[in-house]
C-alpha positions in Angstrom: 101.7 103.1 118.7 103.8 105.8 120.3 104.0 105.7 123.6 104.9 108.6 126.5 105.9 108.9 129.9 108.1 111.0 131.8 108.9 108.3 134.0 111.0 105.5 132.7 109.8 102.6 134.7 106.7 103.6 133.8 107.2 103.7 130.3 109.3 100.7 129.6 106.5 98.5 132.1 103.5 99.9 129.7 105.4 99.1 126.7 106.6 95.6 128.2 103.3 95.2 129.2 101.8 96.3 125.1 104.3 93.7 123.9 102.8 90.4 125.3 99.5 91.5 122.1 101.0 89.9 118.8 98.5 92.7 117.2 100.1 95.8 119.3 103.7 97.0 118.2 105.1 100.2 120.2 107.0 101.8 117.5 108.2 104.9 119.2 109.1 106.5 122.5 108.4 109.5 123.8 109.2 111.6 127.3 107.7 115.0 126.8 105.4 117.2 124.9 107.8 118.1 122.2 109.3 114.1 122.1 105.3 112.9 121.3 104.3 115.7 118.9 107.8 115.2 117.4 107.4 111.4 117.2 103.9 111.1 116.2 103.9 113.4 112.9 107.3 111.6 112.0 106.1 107.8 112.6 102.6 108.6 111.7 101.2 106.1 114.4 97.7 104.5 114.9 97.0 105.8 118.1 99.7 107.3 120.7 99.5 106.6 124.7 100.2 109.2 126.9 100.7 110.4 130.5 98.3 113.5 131.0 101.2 115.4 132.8 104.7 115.6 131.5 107.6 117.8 131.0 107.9 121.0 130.5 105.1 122.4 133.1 103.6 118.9 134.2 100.2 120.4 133.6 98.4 118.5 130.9 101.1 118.3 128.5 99.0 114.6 127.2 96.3 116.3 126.7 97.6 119.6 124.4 100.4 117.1 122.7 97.2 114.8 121.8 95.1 117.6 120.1 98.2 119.0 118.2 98.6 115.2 116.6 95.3 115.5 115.9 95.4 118.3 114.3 98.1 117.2 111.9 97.1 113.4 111.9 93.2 113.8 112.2 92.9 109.9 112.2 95.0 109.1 115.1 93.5 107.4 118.4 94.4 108.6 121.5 94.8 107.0 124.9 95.7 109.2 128.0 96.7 107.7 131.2 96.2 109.2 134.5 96.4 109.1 137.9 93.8 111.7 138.3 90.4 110.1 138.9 88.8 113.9 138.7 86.2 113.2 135.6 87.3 116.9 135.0 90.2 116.0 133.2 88.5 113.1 131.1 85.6 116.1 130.1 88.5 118.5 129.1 90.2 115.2 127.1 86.6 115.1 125.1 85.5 118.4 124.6 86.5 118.7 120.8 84.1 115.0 120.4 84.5 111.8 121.7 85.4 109.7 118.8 89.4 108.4 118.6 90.0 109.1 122.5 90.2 107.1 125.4 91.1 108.0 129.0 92.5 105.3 131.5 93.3 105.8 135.2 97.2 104.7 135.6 96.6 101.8 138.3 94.3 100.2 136.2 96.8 100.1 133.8 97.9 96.4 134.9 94.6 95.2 133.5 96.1 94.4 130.0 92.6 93.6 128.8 91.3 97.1 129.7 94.0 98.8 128.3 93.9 96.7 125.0 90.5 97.4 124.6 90.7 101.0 125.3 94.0 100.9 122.1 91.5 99.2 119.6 88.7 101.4 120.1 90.2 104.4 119.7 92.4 103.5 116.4 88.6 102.2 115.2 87.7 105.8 115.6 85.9 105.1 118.8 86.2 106.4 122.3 86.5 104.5 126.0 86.1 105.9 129.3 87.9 104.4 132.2 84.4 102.9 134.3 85.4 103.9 137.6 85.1 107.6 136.0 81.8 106.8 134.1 81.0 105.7 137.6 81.9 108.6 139.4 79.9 110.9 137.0 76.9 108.5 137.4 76.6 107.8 141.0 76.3 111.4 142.4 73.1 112.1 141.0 71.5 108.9 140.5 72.0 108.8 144.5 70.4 112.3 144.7 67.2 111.4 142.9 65.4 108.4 142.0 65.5 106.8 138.2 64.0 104.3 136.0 66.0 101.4 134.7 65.9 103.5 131.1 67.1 106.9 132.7 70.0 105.5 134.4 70.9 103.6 131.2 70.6 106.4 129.2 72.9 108.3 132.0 75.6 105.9 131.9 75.5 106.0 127.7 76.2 109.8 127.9 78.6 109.8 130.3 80.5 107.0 128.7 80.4 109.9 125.3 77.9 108.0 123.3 77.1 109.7 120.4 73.2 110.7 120.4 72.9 108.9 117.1 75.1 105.5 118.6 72.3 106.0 121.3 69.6 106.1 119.0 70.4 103.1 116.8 70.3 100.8 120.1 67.4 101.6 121.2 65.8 101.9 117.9 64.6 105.3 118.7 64.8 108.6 116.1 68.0 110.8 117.5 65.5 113.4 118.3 63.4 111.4 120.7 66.8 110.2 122.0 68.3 113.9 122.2 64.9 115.2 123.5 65.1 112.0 126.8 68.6 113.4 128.0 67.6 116.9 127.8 64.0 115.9 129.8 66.5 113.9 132.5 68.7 116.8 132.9 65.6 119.1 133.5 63.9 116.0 135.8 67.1 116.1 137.9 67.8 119.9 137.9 64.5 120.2 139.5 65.7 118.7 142.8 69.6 119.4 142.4 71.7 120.0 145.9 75.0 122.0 145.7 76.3 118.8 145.1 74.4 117.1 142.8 75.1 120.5 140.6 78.7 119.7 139.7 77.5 116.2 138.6 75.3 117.8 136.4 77.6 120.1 134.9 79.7 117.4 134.2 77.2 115.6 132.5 76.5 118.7 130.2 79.2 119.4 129.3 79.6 116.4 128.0 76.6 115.9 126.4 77.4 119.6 124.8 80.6 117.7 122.8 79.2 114.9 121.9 76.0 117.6 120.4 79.3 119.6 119.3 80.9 116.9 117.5 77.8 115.4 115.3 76.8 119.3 114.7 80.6 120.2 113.5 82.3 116.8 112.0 79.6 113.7 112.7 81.4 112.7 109.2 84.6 113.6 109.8 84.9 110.8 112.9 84.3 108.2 110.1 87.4 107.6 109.1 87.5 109.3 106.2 90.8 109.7 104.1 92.7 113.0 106.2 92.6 115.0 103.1 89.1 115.1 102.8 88.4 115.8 106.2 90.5 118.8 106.1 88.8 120.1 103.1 85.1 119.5 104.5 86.9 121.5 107.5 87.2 124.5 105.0 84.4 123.7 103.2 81.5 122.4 104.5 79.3 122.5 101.4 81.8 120.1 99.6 80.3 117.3 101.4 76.6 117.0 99.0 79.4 118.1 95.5 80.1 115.4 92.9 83.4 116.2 91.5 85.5 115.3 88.1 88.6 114.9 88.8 92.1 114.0 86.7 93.8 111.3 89.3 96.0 108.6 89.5 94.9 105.5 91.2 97.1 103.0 93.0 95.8 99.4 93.7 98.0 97.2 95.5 97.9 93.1 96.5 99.9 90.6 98.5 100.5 88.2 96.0 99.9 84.9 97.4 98.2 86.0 100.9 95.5 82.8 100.7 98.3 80.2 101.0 100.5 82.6 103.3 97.4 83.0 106.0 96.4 79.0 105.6 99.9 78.5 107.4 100.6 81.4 109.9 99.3 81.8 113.1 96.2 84.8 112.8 97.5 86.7 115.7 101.3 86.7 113.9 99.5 87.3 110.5 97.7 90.5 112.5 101.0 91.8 113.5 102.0 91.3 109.7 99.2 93.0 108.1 99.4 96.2 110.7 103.5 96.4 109.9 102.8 96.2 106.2 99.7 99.3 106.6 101.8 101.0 108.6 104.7 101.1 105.6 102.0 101.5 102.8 100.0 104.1 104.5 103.5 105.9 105.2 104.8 105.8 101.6 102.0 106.8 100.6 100.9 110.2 102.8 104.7 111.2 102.0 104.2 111.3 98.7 101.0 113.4 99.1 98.4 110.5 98.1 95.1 109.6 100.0 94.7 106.4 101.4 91.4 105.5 100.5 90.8 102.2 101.9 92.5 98.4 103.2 90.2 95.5 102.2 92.7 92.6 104.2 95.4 92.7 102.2 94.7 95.0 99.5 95.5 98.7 99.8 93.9 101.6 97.3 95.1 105.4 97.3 94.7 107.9 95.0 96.7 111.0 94.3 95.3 113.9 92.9 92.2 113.6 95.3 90.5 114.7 97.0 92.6 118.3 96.4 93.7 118.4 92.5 97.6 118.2 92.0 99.3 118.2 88.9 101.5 116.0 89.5 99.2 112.9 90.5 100.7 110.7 88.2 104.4 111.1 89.3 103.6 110.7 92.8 101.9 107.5 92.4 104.8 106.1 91.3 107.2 107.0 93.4 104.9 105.7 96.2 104.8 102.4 94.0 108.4 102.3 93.8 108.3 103.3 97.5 106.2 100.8 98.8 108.1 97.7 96.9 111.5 99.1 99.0 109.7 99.6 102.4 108.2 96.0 102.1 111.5 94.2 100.8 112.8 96.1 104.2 110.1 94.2 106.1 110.6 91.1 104.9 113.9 91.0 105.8 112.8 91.7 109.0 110.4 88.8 108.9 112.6 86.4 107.3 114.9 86.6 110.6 111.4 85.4 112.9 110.9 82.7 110.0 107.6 84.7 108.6 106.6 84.6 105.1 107.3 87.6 102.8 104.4 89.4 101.3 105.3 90.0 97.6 103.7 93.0 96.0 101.8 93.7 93.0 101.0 97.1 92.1 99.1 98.6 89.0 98.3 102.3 88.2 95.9 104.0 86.2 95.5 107.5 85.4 91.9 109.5 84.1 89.2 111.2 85.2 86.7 110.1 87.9 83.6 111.3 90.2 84.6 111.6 93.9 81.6 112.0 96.5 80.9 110.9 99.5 78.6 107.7 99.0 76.5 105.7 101.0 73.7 105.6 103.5 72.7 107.8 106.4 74.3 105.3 108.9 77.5 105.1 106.9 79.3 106.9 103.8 82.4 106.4 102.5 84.4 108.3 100.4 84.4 107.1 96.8 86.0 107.2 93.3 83.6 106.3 90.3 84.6 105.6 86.9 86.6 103.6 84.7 89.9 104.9 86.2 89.4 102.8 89.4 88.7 99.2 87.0 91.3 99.6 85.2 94.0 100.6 87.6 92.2 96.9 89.0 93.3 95.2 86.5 97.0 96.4 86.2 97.2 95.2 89.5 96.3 92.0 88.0 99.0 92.4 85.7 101.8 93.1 88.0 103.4 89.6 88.0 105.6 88.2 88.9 105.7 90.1 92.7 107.7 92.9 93.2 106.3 94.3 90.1 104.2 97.5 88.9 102.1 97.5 86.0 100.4 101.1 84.3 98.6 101.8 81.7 99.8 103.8 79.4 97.9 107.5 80.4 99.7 107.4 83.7 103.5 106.4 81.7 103.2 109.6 79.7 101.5 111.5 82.6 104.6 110.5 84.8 107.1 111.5 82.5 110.0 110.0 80.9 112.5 109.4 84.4 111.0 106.3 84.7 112.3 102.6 83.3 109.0 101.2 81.7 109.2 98.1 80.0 106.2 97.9 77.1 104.0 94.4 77.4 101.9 95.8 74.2 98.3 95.7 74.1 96.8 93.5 76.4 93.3 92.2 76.9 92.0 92.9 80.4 88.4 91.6 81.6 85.4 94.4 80.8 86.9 95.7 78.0 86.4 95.1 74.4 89.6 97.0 73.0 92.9 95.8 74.2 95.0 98.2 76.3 98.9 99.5 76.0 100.5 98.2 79.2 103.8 98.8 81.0 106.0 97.6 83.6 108.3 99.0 86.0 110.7 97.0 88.6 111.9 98.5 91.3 116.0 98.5 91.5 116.9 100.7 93.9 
């Protein structure tokens, strides 16, 4: 996380308070706009928590700063702290969608549980409302008018920013019956509506308008997907239904030994572990220009050359390989001061063509790479032993050019494939 307050105390008790969670790690500081902007697109964080006011006007500096990250780091959660108990400021927080943002009133801060929750939904891609706000939405005009058990529950779910479909799925209801319930209880409660039952109810619609807003506009977009894709759906909205072929480079990486290394650690240390070792891999490789495509525990795929072409997929990948083997060396050292067991890398690359489309069902898709590509850069991984090693076939060596140190194993048999294959390795020196 980055965190950022004007005020010192402040800051330095939130972050004092962050560092008694094994599986929270405040990597950067921040006390202004241009200080969190700044310090998010550098440090690339999984969620940033902010004061809504702050220097320079001490308007809703949280706020702007938090829709700028976004808008460079689409995948970042957001959780903005406030002293302002006016659900105003929590419906101007949501009005681009819900998903990835959270808003917290300050004193409530103390509740570490609250505030840890709040911090893991919203790097999920979820969204938290502090409930004394979902409250004070609520009460106004359930007091004003009398509701059923399932109207006031379906008033608290879109106040909280439920998603219509969210909605739908736990009540095992169609998302239109759903959508056409709220609109038939804003109607039922419109009909009796006082001056001020009104502002409740514009509250409530505007609201409901974002969370319509953000399943009309980028539904798909707020499941993490890989950043690069959801900025090219943003341009091009018919890309989403396209299969495409592709020339890529993919990059499979494993800690090698993780069984034996998680039998003996503590899971909330191992948790701190695994999020520092992302962090680097993600980092190394979004610098390089690659697409982080997914993290199965320990594992990490990217691919470079997706889902926007580049001609120079191949050379990128390995720099990110050699880049990754440095960053987590650099960790280990870390680790090996607190006692912690070093997570040894294997990396293997493979370079061809491949069909990219979003896959899946209409509860969930994912972005995916088909084709023989993805196997095979599998089982170079496989072949990157002993740790600290990368193994590639031979497409991506004379893809990447000849800068490179590759040591020829000669053809090697690998599982699914009748013909042997050329393979190489590269160790990382620097």
């Amino acid at each position: 996380m980055v965190l950022a307050d004007d005020n010192l105390i402040v800051r330095e008790g939130v972050r004092a308070l962050l560092g008694r969670d094994a599986a929270l790690e405040v990597v950067g500081l921040a006390a202004d706009y241009d200080e969190l902007v700044e310090s998010a697109v550098r440090l690339r964080p999984q969620v940033i928590v902010t004061d809504i006011r702050m220097p320079p006007t001490f308007q809703d500096e949280g706020i702007e700063a938090a829709r700028e990250i976004r808008r460079h780091l689409p995948g970042t959660g957001v959780v903005v702290l406030s002293q302002y108990d006016d659900p105003e400021y929590a419906i101007r927080l949501l009005d681009d969608g819900a998903a990835g943002y959270a808003y917290l009133l300050k004193d409530r801060v103390s509740d570490a549980g609250l505030l840890g929750r709040a911090i893991r939904e919203v790097a999920t891609g979820g969204s938290m409302i502090d409930p004394l706000i979902v409250q004070e939405l609520v009460v106004p005009a359930r007091n004003e008018g009398e509701l059923s058990a399932a109207e006031e529950d379906l008033l608290r779910q879109v106040a909280e920013g439920r998603p219509v479909k969210a909605i739908a799925a736990s009540a095992g209801e169609t998302p239109e019956t759903v959508n056409a319930a709220i609109e038939q209880l804003f109607l039922d409660l419109a009909k009796g509506a006082t001056a001020g039952r009104q502002g409740a109810l514009r509250r409530l619609r505007m609201l409901h308008t974002a969370i319509l807003r953000r399943e009309e506009q980028g539904e798909t977009l707020s499941r993490l997907l890989p950043s690069g894709l959801a900025d090219k759906l943003l341009r091009d909205r018919g890309a989403i239904s396209r299969t495409e072929r592709l020339v890529v480079t993919v990059l499979m990486s494993d800690v090698r030994g993780y069984s034996a290394i998680a039998e003996r650690t503590d899971p909330a240390v191992l948790a701190g572990q695994l999020n520092a070792h992302r962090r680097a891999m993600n980092a190394a490789i979004l610098n390089a220009g690659g697409t982080v495509m997914q993290y199965v525990g320990d594992a990490v795929m990217a691919v470079f050359g997706a889902p926007d072409p580049s001609p120079e997929h191949a050379e990128q990948a390995i720099r990110t390989a050699c880049d990754m083997h440095v960053r987590q060396r650099a960790l280990d050292a870390e680790w090996a001061l607190d006692g912690l067991a070093p997570f040894g890398l294997g990396i293997g690359l493979c370079t061809g063509e491949v069909a990219a489309a979003l896959l899946g069902s209409d509860e969930r898709v994912e972005y995916t790479l088909v084709g023989d590509t993805v196997n095979l850069a599998q089982r170079m991984q496989d072949l990157a032993r002993p740790a600290g090693r990368t193994a590639a076939a031979e497409a991506t060596v004379q893809a990447g050019g000849g800068a490179w140190p590759w040591k020829p194993l000669g053809a090697q048999s690998v599982k699914g494939r009748s013909a042997p294959v050329n393979v190489y390795h590269l160790e990382v020196t620097r």
